[in-house]
py3Dmol code that shows the C-alpha trace and the ligand (Angstrom):
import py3Dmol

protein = """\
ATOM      1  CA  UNK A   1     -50.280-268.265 218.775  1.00  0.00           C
ATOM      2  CA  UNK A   2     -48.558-270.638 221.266  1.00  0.00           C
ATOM      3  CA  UNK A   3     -50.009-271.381 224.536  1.00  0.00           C
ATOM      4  CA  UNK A   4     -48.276-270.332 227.201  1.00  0.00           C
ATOM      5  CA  UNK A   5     -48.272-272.201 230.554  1.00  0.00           C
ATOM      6  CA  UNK A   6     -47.653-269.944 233.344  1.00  0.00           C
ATOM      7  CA  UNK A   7     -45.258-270.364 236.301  1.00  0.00           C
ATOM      8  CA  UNK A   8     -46.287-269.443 239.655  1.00  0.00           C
ATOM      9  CA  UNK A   9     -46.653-265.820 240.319  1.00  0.00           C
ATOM     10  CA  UNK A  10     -43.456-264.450 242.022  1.00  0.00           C
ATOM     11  CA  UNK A  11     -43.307-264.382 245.441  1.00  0.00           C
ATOM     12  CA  UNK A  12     -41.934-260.571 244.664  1.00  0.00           C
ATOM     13  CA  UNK A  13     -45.028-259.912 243.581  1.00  0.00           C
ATOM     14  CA  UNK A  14     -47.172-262.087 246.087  1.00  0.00           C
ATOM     15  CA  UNK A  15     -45.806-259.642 248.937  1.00  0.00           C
ATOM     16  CA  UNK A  16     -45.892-256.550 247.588  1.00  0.00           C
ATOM     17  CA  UNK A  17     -48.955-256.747 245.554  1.00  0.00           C
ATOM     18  CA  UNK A  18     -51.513-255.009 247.397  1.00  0.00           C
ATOM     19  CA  UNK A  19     -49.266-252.098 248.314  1.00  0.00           C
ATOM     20  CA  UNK A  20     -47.993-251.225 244.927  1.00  0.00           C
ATOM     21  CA  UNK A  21     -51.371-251.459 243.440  1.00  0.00           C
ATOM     22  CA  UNK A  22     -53.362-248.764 245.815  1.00  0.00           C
ATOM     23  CA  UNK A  23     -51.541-245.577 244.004  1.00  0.00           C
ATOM     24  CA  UNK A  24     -52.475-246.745 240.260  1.00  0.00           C
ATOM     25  CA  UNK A  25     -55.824-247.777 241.826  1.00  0.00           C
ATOM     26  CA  UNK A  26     -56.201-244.244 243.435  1.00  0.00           C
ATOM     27  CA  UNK A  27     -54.484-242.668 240.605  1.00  0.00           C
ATOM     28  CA  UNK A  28     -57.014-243.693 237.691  1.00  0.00           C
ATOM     29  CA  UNK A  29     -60.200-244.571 240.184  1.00  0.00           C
ATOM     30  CA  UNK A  30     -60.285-242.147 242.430  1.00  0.00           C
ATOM     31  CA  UNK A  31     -58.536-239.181 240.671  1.00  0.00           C
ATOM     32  CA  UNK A  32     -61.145-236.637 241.700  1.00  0.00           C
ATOM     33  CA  UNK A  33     -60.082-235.344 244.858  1.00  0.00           C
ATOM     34  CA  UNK A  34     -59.845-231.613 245.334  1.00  0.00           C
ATOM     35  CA  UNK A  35     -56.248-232.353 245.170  1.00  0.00           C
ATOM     36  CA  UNK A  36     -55.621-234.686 242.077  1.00  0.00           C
ATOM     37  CA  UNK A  37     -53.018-237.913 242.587  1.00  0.00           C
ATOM     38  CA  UNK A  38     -50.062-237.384 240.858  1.00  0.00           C
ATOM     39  CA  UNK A  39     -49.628-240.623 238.102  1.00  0.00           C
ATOM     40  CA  UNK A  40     -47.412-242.838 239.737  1.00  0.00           C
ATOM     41  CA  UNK A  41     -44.323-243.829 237.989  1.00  0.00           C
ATOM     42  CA  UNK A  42     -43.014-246.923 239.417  1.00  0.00           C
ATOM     43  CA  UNK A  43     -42.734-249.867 237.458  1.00  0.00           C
ATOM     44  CA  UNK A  44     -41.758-253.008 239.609  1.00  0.00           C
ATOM     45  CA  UNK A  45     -42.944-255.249 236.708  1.00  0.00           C
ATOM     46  CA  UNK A  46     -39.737-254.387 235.111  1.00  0.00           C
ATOM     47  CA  UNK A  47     -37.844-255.853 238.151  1.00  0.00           C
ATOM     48  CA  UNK A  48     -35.728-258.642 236.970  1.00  0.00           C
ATOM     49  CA  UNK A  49     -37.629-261.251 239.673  1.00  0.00           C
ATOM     50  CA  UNK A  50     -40.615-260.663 237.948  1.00  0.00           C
ATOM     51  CA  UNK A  51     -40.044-259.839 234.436  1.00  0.00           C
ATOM     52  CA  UNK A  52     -36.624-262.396 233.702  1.00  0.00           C
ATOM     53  CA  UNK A  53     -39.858-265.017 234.648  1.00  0.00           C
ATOM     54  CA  UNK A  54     -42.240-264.176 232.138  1.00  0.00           C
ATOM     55  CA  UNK A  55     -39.424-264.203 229.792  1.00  0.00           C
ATOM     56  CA  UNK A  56     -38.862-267.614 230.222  1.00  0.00           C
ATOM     57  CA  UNK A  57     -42.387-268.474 230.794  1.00  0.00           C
ATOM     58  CA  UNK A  58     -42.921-266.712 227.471  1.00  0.00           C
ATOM     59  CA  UNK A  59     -39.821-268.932 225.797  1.00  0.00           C
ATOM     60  CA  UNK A  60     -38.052-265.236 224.499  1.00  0.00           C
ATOM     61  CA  UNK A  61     -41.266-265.012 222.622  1.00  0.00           C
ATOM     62  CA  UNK A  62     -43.608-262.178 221.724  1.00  0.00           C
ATOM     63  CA  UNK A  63     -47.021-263.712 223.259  1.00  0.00           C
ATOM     64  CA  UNK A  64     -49.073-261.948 220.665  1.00  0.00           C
ATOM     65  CA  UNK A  65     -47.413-262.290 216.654  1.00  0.00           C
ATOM     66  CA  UNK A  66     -44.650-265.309 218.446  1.00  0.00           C
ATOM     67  CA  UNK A  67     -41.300-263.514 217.431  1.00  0.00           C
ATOM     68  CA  UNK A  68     -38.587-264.426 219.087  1.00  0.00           C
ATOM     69  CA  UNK A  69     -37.180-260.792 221.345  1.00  0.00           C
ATOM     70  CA  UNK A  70     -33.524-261.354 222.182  1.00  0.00           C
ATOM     71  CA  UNK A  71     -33.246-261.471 226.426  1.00  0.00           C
ATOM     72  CA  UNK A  72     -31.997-258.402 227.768  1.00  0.00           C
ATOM     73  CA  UNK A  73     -28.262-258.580 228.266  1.00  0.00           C
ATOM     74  CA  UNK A  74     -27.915-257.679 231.911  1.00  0.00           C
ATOM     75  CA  UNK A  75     -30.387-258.642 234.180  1.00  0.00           C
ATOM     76  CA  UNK A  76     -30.417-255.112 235.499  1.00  0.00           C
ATOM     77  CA  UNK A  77     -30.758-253.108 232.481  1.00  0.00           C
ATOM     78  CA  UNK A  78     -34.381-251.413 230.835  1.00  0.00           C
ATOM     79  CA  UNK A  79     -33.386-251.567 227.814  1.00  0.00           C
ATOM     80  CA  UNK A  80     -34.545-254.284 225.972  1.00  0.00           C
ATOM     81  CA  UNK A  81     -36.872-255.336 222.803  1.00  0.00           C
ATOM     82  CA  UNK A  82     -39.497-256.487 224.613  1.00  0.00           C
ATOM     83  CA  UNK A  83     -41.965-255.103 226.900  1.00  0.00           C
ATOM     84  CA  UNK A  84     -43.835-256.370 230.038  1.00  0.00           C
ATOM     85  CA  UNK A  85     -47.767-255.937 228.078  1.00  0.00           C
ATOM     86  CA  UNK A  86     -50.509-255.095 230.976  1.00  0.00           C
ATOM     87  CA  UNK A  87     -53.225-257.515 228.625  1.00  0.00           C
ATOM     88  CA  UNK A  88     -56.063-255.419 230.686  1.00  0.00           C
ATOM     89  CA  UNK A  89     -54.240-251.642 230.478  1.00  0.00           C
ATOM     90  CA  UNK A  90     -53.740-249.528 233.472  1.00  0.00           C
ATOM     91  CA  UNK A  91     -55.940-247.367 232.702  1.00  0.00           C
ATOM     92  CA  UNK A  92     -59.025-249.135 232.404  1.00  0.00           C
ATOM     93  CA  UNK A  93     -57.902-251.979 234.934  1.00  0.00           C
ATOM     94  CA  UNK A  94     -55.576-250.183 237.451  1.00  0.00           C
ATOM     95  CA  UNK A  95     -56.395-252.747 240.503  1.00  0.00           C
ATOM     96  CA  UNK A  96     -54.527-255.361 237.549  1.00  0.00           C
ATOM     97  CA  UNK A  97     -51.634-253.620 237.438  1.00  0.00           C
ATOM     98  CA  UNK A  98     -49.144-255.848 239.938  1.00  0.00           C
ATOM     99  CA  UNK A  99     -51.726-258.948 238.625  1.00  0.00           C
ATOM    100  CA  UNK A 100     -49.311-261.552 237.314  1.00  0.00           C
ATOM    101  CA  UNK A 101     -51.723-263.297 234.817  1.00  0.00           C
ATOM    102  CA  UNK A 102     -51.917-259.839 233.555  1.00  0.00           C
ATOM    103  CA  UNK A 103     -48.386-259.743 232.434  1.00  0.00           C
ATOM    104  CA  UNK A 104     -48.062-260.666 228.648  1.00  0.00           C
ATOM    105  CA  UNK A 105     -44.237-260.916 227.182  1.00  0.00           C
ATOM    106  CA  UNK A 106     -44.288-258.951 223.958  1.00  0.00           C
ATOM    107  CA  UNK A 107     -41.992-257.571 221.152  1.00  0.00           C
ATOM    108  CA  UNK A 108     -42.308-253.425 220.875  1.00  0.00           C
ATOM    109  CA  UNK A 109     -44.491-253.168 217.714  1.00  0.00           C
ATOM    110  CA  UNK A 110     -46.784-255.561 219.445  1.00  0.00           C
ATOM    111  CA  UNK A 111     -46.899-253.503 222.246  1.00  0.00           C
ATOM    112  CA  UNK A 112     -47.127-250.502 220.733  1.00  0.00           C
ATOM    113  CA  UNK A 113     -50.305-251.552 218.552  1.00  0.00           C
ATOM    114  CA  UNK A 114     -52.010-252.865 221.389  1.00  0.00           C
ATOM    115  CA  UNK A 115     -51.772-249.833 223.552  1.00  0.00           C
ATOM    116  CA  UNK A 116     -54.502-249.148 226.140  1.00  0.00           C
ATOM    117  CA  UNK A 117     -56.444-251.558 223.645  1.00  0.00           C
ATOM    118  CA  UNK A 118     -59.473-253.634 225.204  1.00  0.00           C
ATOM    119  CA  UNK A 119     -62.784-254.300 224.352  1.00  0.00           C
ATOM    120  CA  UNK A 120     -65.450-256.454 225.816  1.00  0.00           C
ATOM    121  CA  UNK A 121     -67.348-257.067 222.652  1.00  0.00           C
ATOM    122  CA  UNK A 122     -63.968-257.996 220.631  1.00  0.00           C
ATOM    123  CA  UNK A 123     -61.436-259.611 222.725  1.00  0.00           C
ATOM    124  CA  UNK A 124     -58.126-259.800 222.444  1.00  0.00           C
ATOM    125  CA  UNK A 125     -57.127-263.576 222.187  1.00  0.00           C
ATOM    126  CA  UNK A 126     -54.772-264.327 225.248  1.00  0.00           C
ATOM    127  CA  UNK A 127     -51.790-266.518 224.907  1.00  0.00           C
ATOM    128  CA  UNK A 128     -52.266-267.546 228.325  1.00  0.00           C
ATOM    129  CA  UNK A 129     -55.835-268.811 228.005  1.00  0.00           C
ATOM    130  CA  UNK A 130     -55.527-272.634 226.846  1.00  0.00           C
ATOM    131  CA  UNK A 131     -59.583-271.874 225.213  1.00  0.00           C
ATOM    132  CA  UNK A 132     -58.214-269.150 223.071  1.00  0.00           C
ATOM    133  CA  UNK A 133     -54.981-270.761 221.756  1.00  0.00           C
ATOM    134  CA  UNK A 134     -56.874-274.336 220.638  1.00  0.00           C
ATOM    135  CA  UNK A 135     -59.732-272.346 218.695  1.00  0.00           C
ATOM    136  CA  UNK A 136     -57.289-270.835 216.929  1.00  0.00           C
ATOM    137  CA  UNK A 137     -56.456-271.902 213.717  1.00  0.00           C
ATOM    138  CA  UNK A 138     -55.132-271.387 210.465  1.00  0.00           C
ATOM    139  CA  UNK A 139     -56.451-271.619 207.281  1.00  0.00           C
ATOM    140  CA  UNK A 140     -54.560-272.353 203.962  1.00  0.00           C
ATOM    141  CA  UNK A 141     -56.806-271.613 201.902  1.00  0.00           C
ATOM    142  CA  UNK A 142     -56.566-267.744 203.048  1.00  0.00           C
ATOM    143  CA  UNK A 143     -53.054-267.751 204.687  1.00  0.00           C
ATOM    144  CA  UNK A 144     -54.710-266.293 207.818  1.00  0.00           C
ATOM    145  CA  UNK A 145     -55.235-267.466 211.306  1.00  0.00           C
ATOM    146  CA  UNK A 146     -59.047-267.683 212.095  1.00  0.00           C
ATOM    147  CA  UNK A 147     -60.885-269.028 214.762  1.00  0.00           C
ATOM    148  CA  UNK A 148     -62.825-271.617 214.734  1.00  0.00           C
ATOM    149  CA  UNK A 149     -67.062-271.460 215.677  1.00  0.00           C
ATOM    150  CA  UNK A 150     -66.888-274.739 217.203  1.00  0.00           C
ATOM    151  CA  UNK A 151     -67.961-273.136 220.660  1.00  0.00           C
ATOM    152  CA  UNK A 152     -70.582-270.976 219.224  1.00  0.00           C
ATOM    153  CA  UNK A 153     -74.030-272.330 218.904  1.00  0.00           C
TER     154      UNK A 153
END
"""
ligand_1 = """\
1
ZN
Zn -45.122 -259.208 218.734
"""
view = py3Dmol.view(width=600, height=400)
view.addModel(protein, "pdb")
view.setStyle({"model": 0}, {"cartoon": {"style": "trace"}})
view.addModel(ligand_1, "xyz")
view.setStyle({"model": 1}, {"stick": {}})
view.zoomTo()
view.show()
């Protein structure tokens, strides 16, 4: 896993923020009401502002198993191999949802394995967190990436 230095969080983003988060906060927080929130369904992540920078933040690669995804060919289209990965999911962490350091680039299978994946008692190493990426390392012997136990006491 390569670290990944991360630009500056778009100032797409650093406007609008706050008001696209309330619905997904209301959405999977509140979600009680007498009348229930409908899910929302927009997706400014995808915008190419946002997302064409965590490509290139993410060097075309998948942040999690390091393939490279081929960019998408218009700037304006959805379809592409890679996704825009919420690292904490929506569901559990809806206030994270427009959170830029949340955004990992990653290939579809990735993506799709991770899911709504997180757990506080096994972590999911983040390419994006310089700690996780140097105690990382692999092993010959096994063929495997393993991290290391320097930290642990
Ligand atoms: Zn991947």
């Amino acid at each position: 896993m390569q670290y990944i230095k991360r630009s500056e969080r778009p100032q797409l983003l650093a406007t609008n923020q706050e008001t696209w988060t309330i619905s997904w906060v209301v959405y999977y927080r509140v979600g009680v009401e007498i009348v229930p929130p409908k899910k929302p369904t927009d997706s400014h992540w995808l915008k190419d502002e946002i997302r064409f920078l965590l490509i290139k933040d993410f060097h075309n690669n998948c942040g999690f198993c390091g393939e490279s995804i081929p960019t998408p060919q218009s700037l304006t289209t959805r379809t592409s191999k890679g996704d825009v990965e919420h690292f904490l999911p929506k569901s559990k962490y809806p206030e994270f949802v427009y959170e830029w350091t949340n955004y990992i680039w990653s290939c579809k299978p990735c993506n799709e394995h991770k899911k709504e994946f997180y757990n506080v008692s096994y972590p999911l190493l983040n390419p994006c967190r310089k700690k996780d990426c140097e105690n990382l390392m692999f092993s010959e012997d096994t063929g495997c990436y393993v991290l290391q136990e320097r930290n642990r006491l």
